[in-house]
VEXMARRO-306829 format. One line per field, with one value per residue (C-alpha): residue number from 1; residue in one letter; x, y, z. Coordinates in nm, 2 decimals, always signed. Each point is the difference from the previous one (the first is absolute). Last residue first. Layout:
BEGIN
num: NUM / ...
residuo: A / ...
east: X / ...
north: Y / ...
up: Z / ...
//
This chain:
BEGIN
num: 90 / 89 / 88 / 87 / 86 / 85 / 84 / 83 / 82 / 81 / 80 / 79 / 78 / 77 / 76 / 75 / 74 / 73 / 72 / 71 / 70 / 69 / 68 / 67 / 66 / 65 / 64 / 63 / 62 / 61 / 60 / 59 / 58 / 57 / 56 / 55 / 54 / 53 / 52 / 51 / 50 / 49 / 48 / 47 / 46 / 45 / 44 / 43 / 42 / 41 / 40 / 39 / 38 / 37 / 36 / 35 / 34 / 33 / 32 / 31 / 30 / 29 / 28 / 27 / 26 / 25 / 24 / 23 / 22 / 21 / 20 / 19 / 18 / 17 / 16 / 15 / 14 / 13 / 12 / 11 / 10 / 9 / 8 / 7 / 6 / 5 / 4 / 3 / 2 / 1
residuo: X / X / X / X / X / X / X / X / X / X / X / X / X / X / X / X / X / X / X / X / X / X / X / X / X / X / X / X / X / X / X / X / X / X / X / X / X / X / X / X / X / X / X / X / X / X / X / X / X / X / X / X / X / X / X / X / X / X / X / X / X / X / X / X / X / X / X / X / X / X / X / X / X / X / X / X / X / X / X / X / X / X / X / X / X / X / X / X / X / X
east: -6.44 / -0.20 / -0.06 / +0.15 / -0.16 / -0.06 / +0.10 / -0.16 / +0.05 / -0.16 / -0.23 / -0.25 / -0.38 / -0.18 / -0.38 / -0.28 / +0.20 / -0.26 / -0.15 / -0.29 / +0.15 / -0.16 / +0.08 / +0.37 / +0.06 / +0.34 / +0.23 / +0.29 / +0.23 / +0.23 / +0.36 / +0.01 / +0.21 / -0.17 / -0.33 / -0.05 / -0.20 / -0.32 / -0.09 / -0.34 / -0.10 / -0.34 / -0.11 / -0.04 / +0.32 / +0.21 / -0.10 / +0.29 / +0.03 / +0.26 / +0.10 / +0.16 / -0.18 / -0.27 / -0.10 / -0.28 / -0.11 / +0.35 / -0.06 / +0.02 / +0.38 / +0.09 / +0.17 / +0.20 / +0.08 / +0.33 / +0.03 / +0.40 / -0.11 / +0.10 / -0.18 / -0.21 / +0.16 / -0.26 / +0.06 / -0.14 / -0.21 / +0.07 / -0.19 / +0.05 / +0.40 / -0.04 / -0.15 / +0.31 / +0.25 / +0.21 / +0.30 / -0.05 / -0.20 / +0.29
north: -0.23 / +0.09 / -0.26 / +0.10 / +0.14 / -0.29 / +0.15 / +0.10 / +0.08 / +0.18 / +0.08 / +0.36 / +0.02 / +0.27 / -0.03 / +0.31 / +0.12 / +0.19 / +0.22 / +0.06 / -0.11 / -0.28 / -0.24 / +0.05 / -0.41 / -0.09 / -0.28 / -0.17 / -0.23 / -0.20 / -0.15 / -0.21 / -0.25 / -0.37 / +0.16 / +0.21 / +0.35 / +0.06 / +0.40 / +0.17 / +0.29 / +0.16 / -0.27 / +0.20 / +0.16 / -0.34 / -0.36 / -0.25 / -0.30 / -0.24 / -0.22 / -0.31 / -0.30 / +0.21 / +0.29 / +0.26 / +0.25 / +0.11 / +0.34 / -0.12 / -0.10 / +0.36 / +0.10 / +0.35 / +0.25 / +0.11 / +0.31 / -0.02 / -0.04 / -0.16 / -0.33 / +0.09 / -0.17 / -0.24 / +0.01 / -0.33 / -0.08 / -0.38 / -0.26 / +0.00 / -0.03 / -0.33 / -0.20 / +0.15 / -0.07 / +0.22 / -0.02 / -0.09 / +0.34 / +0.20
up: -2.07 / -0.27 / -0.29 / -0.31 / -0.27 / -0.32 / -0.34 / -0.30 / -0.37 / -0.21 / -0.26 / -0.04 / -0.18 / -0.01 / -0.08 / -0.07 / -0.27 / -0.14 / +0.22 / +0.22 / +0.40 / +0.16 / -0.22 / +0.09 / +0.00 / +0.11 / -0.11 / +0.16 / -0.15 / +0.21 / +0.02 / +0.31 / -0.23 / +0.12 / +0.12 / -0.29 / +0.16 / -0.09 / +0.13 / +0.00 / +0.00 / +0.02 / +0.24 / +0.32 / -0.03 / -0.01 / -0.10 / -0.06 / -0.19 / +0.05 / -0.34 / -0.06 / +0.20 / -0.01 / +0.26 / +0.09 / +0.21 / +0.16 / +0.16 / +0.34 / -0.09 / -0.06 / -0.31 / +0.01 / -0.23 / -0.19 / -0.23 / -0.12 / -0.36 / -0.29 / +0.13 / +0.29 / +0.34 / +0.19 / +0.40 / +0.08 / +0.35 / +0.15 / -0.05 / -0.38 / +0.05 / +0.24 / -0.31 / -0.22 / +0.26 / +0.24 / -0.10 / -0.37 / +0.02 / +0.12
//
């Protein structure tokens, strides 16, 4: 799918991102892009608690949320993944 529709096309459109050992899935939005290199997209979800870099070439990602607003210890979590452009509608 992602030779089809090209790696510069696949960041326009939203991802559906796959947890690794998992069968959780969630959902990448173009308006939540904040930042990009020539490798990396970075994206900002839940009012910046999370965020998600995804590997331009692979569309693997790492995403990492903060819990600082709850009193524990393990205030981060951590999952990797891969993603893959949704298809247009229509």
């Amino acid at each position: 799918m992602l030779a089809a529709v090209g790696l510069a096309a696949a960041l326009s459109l939203p991802l559906s991102c796959k947890l690794q050992d998992s069968d959780d899935r969630f959902i990448l939005y173009p308006e939540q892009l904040v930042a990009q290199t020539a490798t990396h997209a970075v994206y900002s979800l839940m009012g910046g608690l999370t965020l998600a870099v995804v590997q331009r070439q692979t569309l693997r990602f790492n995403r990492i949320t903060s819990l600082n607003l709850q009193p524990r210890p393990d205030r981060m979590q951590l999952f990797s993944g891969q993603c893959q452009p949704l298809k247009p509608a229509g």
